[in-house]
Structure formats: C-alpha cells, structure tokens
C-alpha positions in Angstrom: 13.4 -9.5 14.4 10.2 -8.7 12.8 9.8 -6.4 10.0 7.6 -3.6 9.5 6.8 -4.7 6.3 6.3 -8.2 7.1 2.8 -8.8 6.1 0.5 -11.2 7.8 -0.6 -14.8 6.1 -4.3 -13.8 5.9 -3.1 -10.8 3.0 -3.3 -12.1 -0.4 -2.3 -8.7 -2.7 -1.7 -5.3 -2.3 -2.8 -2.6 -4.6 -1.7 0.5 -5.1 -3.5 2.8 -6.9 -2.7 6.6 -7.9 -1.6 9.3 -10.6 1.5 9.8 -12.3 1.4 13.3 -11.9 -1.0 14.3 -9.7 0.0 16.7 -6.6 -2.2 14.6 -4.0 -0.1 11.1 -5.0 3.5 12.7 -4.8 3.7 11.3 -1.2 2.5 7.8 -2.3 4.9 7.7 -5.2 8.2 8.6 -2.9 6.6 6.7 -0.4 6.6 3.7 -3.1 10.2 4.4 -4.7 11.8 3.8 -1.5 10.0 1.1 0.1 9.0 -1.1 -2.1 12.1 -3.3 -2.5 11.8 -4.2 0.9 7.9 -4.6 1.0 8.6 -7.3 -1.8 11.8 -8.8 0.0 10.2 -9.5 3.6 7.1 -10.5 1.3 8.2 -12.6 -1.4 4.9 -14.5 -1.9 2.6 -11.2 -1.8 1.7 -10.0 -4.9 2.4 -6.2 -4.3 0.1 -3.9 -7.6 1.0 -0.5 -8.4 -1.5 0.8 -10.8 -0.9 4.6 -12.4 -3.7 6.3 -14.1 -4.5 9.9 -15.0 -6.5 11.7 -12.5 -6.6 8.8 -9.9 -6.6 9.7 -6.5 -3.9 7.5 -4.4 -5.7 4.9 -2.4 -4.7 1.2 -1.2 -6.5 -1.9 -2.0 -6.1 -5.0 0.4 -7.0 -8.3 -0.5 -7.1 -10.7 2.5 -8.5 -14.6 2.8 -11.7 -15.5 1.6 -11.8 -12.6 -1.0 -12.6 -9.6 1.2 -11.1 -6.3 0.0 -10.9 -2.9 2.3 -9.7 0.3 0.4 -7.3 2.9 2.5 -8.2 6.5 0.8 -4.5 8.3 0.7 -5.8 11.6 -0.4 -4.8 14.4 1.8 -2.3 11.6 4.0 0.8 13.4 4.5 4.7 11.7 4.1 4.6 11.5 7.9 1.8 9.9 8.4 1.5 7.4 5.3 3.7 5.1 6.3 2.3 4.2 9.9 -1.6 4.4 7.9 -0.5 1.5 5.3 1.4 -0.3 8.0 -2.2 -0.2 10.5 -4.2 -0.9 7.5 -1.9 -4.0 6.5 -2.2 -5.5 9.7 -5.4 -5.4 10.6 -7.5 -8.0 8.5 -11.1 -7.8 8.5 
C-alpha cells in the first residue's frame, strides 16, 4: 500500500518555510508536528527543511530533478485543506 507521503523519485528536497509565532503559520506548524515523522519515514532519502524566521509567511519550496523549484504560498490555507494542497503540490513535478 502506497503512502500519502510517499514522495515521487523526481523530488530532491522539501522546504518549509514560516514563523515561529506568527498567526497565519499556526496551521503549518501543527500540520508539521504531527506529520513529519512519517514524511521522513516513507521518505528516508528526501531531505525534508523546516526553516523558522520572524515575520515569514508559511509557504513550501519543492526542489525536483534538474534543479527546478515551484513555491506553494500557505498563507490563508486552512488545517483542512493544507494537507491535500502539500500532498497535490508534492506530486505534481514540473
């Protein structure tokens, strides 16, 4: 059985990029303390980034082959819908 988390071959690293304390990242930041243990488990190999910074607005970085990057803007994503945006974003190499 295939994971949701199971990233395809063609993504090199994963960043994810937000503030500490902001209001707008407290989605991405519970969304991060409870699944990124099994992001990095089903995806040994990936290197998975989680940059803080003051006054960041959460957004997601993809690296895939051949060094092109797409950014996912998180600001204004709701818990709901976060998880199915990172998961269509992850999967869908340029």
């Amino acid at each position: 059985m295939a994971s949701k988390y199971a990233f395809p071959k063609a993504l090199k690293e994963l960043r994810f990029h937000f503030c500490q304390t902001g209001e707008a990242s407290t989605p991405l930041r519970s969304f991060l303390a409870k699944s990124y243990p099994v992001m990095k488990k089903h995806n040994p190999y990936t290197p998975i980034l989680v940059r803080e910074a003051a006054g960041v607005p959460p957004q997601l970085i993809a690296r895939f082959e051949f060094g092109k990057e797409l950014k996912l803007p998180l600001d204004g994503v709701s818990s709901a819908e976060l998880e199915s945006a990172i998961e269509k974003f992850v999967m869908s190499p340029p």
